[in-house]
NUVOLUM-146188 format. One record per residue (C-alpha): residue in one letter; y negated, x, z negated; residue number from 1. Coordinates in nm, 3 decimals. Each point is the difference from the previous one (the first is absolute). Layout:
! NUVOLUM-146188
FIDO,A,Y,X,Z,NUM
...
! end
This chain:
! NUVOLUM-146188
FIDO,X,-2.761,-1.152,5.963,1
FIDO,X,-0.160,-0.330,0.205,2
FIDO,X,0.182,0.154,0.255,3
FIDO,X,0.333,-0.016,-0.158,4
FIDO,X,-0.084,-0.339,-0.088,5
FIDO,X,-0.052,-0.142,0.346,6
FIDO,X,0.307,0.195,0.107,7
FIDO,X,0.222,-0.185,-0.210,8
FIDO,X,-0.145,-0.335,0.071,9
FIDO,X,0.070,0.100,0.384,10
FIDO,X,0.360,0.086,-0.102,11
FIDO,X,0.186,-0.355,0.045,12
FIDO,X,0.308,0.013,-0.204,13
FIDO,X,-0.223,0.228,-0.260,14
FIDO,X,-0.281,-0.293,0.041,15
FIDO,X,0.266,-0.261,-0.033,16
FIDO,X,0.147,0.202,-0.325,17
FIDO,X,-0.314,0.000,-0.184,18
FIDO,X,-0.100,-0.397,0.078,19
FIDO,X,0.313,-0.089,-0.151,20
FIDO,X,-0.036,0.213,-0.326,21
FIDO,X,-0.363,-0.146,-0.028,22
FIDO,X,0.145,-0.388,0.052,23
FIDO,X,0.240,0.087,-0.238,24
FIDO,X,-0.225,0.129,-0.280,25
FIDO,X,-0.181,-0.281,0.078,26
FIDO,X,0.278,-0.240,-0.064,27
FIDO,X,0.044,0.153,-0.339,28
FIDO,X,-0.343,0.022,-0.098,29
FIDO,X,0.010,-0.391,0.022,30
FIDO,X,0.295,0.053,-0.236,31
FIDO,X,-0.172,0.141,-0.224,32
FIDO,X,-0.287,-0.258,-0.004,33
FIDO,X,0.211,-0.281,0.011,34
FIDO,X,0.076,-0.194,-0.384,35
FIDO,X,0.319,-0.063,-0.122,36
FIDO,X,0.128,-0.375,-0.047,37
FIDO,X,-0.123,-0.091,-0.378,38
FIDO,X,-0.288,0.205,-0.039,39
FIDO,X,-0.321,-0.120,-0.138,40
FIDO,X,-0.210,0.223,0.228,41
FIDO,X,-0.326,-0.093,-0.202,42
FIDO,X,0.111,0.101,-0.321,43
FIDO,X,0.222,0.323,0.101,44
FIDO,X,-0.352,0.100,0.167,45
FIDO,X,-0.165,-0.043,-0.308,46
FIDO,X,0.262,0.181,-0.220,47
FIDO,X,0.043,0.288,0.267,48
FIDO,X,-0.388,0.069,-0.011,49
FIDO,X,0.003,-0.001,-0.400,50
FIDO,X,0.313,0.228,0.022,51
FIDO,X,-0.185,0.260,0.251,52
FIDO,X,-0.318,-0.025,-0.217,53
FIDO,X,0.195,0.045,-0.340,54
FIDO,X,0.244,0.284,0.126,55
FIDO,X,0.314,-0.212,-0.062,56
FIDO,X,0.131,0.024,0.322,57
FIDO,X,0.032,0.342,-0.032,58
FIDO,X,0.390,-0.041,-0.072,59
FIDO,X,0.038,-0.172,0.354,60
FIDO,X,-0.204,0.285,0.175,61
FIDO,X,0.213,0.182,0.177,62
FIDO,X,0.259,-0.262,0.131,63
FIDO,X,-0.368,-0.241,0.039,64
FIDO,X,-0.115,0.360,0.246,65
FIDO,X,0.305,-0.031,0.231,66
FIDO,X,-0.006,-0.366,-0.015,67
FIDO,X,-0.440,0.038,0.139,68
FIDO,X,-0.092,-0.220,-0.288,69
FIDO,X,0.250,-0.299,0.102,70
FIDO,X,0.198,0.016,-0.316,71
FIDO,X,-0.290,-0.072,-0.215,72
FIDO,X,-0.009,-0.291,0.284,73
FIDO,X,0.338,-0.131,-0.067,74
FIDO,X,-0.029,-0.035,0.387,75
FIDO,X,0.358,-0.009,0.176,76
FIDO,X,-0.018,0.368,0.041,77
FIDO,X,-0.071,0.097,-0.355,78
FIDO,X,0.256,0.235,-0.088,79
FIDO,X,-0.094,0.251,0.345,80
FIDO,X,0.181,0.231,0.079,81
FIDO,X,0.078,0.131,-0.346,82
FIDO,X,0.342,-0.172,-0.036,83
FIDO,X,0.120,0.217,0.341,84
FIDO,X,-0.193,0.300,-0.162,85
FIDO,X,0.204,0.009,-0.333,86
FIDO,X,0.319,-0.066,0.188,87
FIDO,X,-0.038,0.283,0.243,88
FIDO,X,-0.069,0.223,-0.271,89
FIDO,X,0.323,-0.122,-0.230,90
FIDO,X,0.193,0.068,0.327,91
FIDO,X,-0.105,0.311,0.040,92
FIDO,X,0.050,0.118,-0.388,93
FIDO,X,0.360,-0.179,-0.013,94
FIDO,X,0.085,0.209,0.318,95
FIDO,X,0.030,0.307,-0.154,96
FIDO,X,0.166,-0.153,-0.319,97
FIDO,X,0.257,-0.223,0.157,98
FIDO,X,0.298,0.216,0.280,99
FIDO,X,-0.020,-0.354,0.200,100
FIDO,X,-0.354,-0.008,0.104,101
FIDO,X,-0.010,0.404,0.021,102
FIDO,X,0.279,-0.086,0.279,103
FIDO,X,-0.190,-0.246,0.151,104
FIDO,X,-0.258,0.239,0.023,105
FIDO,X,0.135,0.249,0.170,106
FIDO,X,0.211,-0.205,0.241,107
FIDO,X,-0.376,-0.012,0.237,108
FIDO,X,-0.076,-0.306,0.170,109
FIDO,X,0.300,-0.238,-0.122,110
FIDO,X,-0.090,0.109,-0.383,111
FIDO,X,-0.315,-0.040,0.008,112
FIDO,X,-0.016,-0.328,0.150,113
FIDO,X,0.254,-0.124,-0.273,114
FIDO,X,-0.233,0.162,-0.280,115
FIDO,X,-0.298,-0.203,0.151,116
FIDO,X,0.226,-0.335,-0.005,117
FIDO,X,0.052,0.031,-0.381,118
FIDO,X,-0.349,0.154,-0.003,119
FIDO,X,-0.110,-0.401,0.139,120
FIDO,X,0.260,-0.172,-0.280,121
FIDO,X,-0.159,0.219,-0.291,122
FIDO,X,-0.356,-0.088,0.141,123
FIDO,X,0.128,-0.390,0.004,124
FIDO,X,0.119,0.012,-0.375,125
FIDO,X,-0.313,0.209,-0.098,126
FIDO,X,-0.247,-0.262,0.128,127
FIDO,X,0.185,-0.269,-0.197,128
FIDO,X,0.020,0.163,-0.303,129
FIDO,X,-0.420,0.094,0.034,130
FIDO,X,-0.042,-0.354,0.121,131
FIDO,X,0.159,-0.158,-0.247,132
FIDO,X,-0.249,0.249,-0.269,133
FIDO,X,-0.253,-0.110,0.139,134
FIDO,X,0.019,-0.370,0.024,135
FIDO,X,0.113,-0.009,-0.338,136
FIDO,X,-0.334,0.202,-0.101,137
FIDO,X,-0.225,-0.236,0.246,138
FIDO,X,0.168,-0.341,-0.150,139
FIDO,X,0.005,0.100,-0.360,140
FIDO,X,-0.386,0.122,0.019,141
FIDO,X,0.093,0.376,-0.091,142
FIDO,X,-0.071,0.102,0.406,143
FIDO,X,-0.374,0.094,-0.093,144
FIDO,X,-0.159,0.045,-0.326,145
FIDO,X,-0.300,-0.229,-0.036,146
FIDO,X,0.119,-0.255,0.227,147
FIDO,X,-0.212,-0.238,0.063,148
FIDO,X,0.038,-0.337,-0.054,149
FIDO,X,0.260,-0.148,0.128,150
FIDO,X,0.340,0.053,0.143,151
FIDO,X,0.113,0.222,0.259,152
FIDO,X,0.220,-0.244,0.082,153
FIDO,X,-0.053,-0.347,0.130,154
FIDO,X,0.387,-0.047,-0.187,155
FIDO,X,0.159,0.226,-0.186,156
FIDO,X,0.318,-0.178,0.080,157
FIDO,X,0.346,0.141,0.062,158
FIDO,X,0.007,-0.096,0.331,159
FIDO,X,-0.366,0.174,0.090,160
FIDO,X,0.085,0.305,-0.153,161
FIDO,X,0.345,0.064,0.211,162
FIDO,X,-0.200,-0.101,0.346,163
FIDO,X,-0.257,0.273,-0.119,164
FIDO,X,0.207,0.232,-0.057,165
FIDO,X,0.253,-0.098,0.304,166
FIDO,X,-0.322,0.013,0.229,167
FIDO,X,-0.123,0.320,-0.163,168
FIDO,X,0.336,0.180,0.074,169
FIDO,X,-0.048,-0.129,0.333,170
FIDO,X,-0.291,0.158,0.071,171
FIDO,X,0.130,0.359,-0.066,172
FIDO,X,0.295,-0.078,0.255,173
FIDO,X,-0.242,-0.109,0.259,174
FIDO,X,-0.235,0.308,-0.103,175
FIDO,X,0.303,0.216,0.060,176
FIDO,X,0.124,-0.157,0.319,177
FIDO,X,-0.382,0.073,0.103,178
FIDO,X,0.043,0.380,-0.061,179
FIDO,X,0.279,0.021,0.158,180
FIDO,X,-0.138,-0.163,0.302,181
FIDO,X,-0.285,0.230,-0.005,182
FIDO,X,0.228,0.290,0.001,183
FIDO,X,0.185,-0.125,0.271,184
FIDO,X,-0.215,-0.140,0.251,185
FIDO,X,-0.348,0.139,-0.142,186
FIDO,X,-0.155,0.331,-0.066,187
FIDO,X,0.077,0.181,-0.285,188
FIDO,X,0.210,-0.079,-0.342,189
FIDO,X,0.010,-0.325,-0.060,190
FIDO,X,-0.016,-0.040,-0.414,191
FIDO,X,-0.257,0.312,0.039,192
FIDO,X,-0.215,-0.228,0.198,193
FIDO,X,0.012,-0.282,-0.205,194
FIDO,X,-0.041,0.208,-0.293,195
FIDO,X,-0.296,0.148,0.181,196
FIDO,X,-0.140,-0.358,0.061,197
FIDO,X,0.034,-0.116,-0.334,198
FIDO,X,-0.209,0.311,-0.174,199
FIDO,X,-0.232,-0.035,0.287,200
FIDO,X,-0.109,-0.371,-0.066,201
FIDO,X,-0.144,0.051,-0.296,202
FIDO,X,-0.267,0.258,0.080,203
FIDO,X,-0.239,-0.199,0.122,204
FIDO,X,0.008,-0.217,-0.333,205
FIDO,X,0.015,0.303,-0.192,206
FIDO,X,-0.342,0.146,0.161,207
FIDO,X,-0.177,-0.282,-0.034,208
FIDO,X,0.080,-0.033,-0.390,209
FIDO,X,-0.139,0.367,-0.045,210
FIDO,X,-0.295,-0.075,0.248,211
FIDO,X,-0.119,-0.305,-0.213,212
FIDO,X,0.128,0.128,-0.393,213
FIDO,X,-0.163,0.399,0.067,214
FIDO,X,-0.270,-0.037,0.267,215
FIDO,X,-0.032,0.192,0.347,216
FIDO,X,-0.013,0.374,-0.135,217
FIDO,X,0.332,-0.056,-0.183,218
FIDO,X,0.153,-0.165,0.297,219
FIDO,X,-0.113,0.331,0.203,220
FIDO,X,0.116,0.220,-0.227,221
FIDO,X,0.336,-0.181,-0.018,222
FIDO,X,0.050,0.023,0.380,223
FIDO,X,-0.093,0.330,0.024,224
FIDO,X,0.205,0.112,-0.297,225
FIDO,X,0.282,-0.178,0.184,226
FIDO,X,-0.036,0.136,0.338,227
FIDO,X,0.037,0.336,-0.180,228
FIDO,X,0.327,-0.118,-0.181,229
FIDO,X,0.110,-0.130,0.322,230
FIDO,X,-0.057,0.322,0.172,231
FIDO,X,0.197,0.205,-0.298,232
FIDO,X,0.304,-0.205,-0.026,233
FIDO,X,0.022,0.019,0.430,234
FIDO,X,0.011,0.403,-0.060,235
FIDO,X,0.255,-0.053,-0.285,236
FIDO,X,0.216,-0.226,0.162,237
FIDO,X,0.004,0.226,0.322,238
FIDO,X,0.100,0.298,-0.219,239
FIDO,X,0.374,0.062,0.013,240
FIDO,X,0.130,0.379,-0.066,241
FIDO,X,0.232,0.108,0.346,242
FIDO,X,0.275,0.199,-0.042,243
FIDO,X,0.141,0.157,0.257,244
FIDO,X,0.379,-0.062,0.087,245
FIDO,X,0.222,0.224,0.298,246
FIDO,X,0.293,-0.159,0.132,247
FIDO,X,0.241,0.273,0.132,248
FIDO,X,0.188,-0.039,0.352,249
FIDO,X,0.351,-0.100,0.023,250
FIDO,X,0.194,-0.112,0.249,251
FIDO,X,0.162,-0.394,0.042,252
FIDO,X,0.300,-0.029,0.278,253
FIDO,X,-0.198,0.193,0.273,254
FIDO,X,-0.361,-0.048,-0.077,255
FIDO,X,-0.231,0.161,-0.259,256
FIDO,X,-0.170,-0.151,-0.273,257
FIDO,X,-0.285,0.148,-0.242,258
FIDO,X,-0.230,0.271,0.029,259
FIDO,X,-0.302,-0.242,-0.066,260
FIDO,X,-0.222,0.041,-0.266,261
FIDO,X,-0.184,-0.292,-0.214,262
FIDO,X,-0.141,-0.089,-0.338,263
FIDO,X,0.049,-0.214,-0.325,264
FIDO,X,-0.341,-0.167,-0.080,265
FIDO,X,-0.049,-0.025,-0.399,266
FIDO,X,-0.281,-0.237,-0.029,267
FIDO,X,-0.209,0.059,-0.285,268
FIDO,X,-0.006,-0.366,-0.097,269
FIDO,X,0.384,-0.035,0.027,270
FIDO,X,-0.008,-0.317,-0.224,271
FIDO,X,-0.236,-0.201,0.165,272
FIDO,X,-0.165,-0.260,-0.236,273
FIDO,X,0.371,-0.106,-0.224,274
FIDO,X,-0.089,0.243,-0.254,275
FIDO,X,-0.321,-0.214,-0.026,276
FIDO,X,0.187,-0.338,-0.008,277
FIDO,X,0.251,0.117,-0.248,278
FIDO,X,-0.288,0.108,-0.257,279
FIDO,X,-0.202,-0.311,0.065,280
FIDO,X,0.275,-0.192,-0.052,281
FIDO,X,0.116,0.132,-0.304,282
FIDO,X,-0.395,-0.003,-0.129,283
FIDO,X,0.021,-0.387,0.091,284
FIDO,X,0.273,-0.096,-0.235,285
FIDO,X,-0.164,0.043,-0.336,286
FIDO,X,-0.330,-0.194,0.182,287
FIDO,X,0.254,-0.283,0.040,288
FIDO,X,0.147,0.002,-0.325,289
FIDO,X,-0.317,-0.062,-0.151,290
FIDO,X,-0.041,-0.327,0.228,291
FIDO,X,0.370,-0.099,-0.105,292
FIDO,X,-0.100,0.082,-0.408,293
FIDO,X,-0.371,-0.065,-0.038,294
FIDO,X,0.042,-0.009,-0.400,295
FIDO,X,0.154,0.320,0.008,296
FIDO,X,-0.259,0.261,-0.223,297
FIDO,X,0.221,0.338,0.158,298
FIDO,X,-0.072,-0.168,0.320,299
FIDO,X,-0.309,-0.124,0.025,300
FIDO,X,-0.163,0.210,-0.236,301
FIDO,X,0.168,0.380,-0.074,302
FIDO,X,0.116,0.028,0.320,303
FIDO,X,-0.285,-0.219,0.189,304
FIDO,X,-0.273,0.272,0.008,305
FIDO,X,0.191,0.234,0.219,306
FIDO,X,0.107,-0.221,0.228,307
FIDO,X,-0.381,-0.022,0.151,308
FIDO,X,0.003,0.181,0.314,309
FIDO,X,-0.303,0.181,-0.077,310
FIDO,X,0.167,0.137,-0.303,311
FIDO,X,0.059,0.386,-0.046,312
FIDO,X,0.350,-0.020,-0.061,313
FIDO,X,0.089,-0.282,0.204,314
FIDO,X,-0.107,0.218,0.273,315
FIDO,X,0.198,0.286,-0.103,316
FIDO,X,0.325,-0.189,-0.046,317
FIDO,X,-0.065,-0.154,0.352,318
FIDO,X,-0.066,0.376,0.101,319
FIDO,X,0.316,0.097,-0.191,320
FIDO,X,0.277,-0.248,0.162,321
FIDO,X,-0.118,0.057,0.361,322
FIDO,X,0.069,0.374,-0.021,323
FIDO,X,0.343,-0.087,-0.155,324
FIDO,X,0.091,-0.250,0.192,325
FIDO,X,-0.101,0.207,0.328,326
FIDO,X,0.208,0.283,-0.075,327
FIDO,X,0.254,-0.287,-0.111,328
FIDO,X,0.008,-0.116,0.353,329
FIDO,X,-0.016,0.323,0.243,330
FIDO,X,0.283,0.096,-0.212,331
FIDO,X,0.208,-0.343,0.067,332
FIDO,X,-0.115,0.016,0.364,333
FIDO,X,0.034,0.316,0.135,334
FIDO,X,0.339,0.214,-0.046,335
FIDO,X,-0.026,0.354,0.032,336
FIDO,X,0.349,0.081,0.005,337
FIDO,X,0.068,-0.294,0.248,338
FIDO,X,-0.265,0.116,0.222,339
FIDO,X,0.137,0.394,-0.021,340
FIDO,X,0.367,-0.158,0.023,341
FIDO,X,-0.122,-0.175,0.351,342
FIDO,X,-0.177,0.339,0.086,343
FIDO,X,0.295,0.229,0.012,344
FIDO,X,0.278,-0.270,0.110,345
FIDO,X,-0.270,-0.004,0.345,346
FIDO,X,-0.035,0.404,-0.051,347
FIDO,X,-0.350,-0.029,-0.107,348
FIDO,X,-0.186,0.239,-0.243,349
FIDO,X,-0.326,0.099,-0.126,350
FIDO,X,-0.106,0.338,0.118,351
FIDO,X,0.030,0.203,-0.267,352
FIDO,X,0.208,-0.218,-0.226,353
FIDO,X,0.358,-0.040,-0.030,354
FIDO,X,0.193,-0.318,0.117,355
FIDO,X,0.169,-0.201,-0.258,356
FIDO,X,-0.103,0.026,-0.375,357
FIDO,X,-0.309,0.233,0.038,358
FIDO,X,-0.121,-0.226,0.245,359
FIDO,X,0.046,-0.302,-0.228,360
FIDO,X,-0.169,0.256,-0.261,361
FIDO,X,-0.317,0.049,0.204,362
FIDO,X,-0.072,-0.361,0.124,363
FIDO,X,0.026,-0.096,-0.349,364
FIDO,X,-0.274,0.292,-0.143,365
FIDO,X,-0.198,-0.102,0.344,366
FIDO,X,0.002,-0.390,-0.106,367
FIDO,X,-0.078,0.056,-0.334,368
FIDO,X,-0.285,0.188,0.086,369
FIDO,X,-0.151,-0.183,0.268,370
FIDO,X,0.058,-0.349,-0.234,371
FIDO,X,-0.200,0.116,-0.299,372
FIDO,X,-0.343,-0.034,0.218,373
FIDO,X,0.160,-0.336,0.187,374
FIDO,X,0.023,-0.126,-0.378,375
FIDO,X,-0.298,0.124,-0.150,376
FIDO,X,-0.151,-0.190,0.363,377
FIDO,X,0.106,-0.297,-0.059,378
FIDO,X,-0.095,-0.028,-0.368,379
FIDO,X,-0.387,0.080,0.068,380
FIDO,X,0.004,-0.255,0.284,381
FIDO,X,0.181,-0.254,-0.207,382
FIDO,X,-0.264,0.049,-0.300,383
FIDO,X,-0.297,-0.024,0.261,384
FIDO,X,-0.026,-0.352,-0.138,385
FIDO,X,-0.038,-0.003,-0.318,386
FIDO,X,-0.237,0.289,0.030,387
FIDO,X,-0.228,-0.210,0.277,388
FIDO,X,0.036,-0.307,-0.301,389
FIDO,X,-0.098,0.274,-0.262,390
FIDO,X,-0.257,0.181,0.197,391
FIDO,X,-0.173,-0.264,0.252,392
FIDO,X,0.102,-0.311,-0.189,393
FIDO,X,0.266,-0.109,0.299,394
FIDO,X,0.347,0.073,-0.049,395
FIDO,X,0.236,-0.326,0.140,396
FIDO,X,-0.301,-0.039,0.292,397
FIDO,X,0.015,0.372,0.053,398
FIDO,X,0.260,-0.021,0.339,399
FIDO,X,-0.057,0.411,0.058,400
FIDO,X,0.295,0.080,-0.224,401
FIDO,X,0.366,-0.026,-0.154,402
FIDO,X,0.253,-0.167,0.196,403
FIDO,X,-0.256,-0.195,0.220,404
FIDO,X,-0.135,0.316,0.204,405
FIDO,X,0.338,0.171,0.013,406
FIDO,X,0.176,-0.238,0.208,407
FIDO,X,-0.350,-0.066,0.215,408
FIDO,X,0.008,0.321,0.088,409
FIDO,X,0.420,0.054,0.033,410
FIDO,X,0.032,-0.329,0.190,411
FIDO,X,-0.266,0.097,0.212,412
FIDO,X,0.073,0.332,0.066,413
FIDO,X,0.372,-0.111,0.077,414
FIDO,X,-0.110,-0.276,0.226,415
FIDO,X,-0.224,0.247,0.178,416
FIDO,X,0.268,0.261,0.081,417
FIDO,X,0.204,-0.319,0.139,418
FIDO,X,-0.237,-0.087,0.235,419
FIDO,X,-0.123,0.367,0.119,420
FIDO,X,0.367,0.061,0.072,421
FIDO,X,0.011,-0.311,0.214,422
FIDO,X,-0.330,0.122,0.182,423
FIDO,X,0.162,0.357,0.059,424
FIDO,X,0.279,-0.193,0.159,425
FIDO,X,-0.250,-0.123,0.293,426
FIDO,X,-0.125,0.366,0.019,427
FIDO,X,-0.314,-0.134,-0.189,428
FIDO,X,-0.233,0.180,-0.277,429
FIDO,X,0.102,-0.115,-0.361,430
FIDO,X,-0.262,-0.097,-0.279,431
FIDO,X,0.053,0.343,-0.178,432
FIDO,X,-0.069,0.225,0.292,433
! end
């Protein structure tokens, strides 16, 4: 492993490739530090602290994750990567809804780069639109509950809340134009990376707070409960189901084509972690309609109780919408008919297995199969959590779970492969040999 490592430091272009990717997280890790014009950094530090220590910021957890705490900032990178995120994944769902983009899709190169230009304008009027929420929130005083006090604001003017929200939306084009320069002139995916960077940065913070609140034999047992999480969800995220696929020879003008034989990989987690942003964003909405209607009884009182993550049926409802929405996906995602349509127009076919229909017939049974443990995954490690909070007495310090670990470990893995390939160009050892 050193070895790799001072191999690919040796490498020039490869050594060149990963000091820009570090500048460049570096750049936006200043970002994400950095206030926005009209913030009263004093008080929003106060407020955010009450918020943490009162569980009210629970509504802005997930967008606050991929943000690495700088939404609860206000910094000029506050909304992250999030706005991209929810973009992408529109994109990708209106793709097999709309004939246009399905087009565009299959086109290859030309399409796709078209679907990532209105990919960037959707990510553009998404960040507004958040923005806009959340200045509203942080100049009316509904941002945190138990503000301190104070305003957020220095003025709560018209003219302060557009430049807010102007430089706000400004930040998630420069944190795109980042990404993509990552991607290009870096190593790796660039909105992986700074995805990756954003969970990362808040580990350290998140230790610490279970190292002072629980003590040293809590802490251990965290980090060794978490190296064993880590080390499951590696072997689950490396598990994909192969099936075998012969091409038949045929012959084009005067040469011959075919005869080869490969595979279709299934991976077990074929969802990745949407299914998990889907639930948690549904789970989310009633949290902030109880913000928006504080008077409310339903809300705040009926309904209140199981809204606690460490509630029974909170957790099973949680449980319950990332199975759904993880067979809801693979379904959207992968085409089984498409696939068997491709297979025999290229005179492909599954040993054993008729081209056409029956094909289409088997990758579905195969997929629906191999799904039910990729959904029944991802629910445990998205309720690891609220069990740690329930159990151990840590659940939003607790960074060994949910979405957090699965990208760690995907982003990583990814980046990994990226790099080993590179190595094996220069007829060096890789990191996973």
């Amino acid at each position: 492993m050193l070895t790799a490592f001072t191999r690919v430091f040796r490498t020039p272009d490869l050594r060149k490739k990963l000091l820009f990717t570090l500048f460049i997280i570096a750049i936006f890790r200043v970002g994400s530090l950095l206030p926005t014009p009209g913030v009263n950094t004093a008080v929003l530090r106060e407020s955010a602290e009450a918020a943490k220590e009162g569980g009210s910021a629970q509504v802005f957890q997930l967008v606050d994750l991929f943000s690495g705490g700088a939404l609860l900032r206000l910094s000029v990178f506050a909304l992250g990567i999030m706005p991209y995120i929810t973009a992408s994944i529109i994109l990708q769902l209106l793709t097999v809804v709309i004939p246009r983009l399905e087009a565009l899709k299959k086109e290859g190169q030309a399409g796709t780069t078209k679907i990532t230009q209105y990919t960037r304008y959707l990510t553009i009027g998404l960040a507004i639109l958040q923005a806009t929420g959340i200045v509203a929130m942080a100049s009316t005083g509904n941002l945190f509950q138990g503000q301190a006090s104070g305003d957020l604001l220095y003025d709560n003017s018209l003219f302060t809340v557009i430049t807010m929200v102007i430089v706000m939306t400004a930040g998630t084009a420069v944190i795109m134009w980042l990404g993509e320069l990552i991607t290009d002139r870096g190593v790796g995916n660039g909105m992986s990376i700074l995805i990756f960077t954003q969970v990362v940065a808040i580990f350290p913070a998140q230790f610490w707070a279970i190292y002072q609140a629980k003590g040293g034999f809590t802490f251990a047992i965290v980090m060794l409960v978490g190296l064993a999480i880590m080390m499951a969800v590696v072997f689950v995220e490396q598990a994909q189901r192969r099936i075998p696929v012969q091409y038949a020879k045929r012959m084009v003008g005067r040469r011959m084509y075919g005869g080869t034989s490969t595979y279709i990989p299934l991976k077990v987690n074929q969802a990745g972690i949407i299914p998990i942003i889907f639930a948690s964003s549904l789970l989310y909405l009633p949290v902030l309609a109880q913000g928006l209607w504080p008077e409310n009884k339903f809300l705040n009182q009926t309904l209140g109780k199981y809204l606690q993550p460490t509630d029974p049926v909170h957790m099973a409802v949680f449980f319950g919408l990332i199975v759904f929405f993880t067979y809801f996906y693979v379904a959207i995602t992968f085409n089984p008919t498409e696939v068997a349509d491709n297979m025999k127009k290229y005179g492909g076919f599954i040993p054993g297995i008729r081209p056409g229909r029956p094909t289409a017939e088997y990758l579905d049974y195969v997929l629906t199969r191999i799904t039910t443990p990729g959904a029944l995954y991802l629910g445990l490690v998205a309720l690891i959590p609220m069990v740690a909070l329930a159990i151990l007495g840590v659940g939003d310090e607790f960074p060994f779970g949910g979405t957090s670990i699965l990208i760690v470990v995907g982003v990583g893995l990814d980046t990994v492969k990226q790099i080993e390939s590179q190595l094996q160009q220069r007829h060096y050892e890789g990191f996973l040999r």
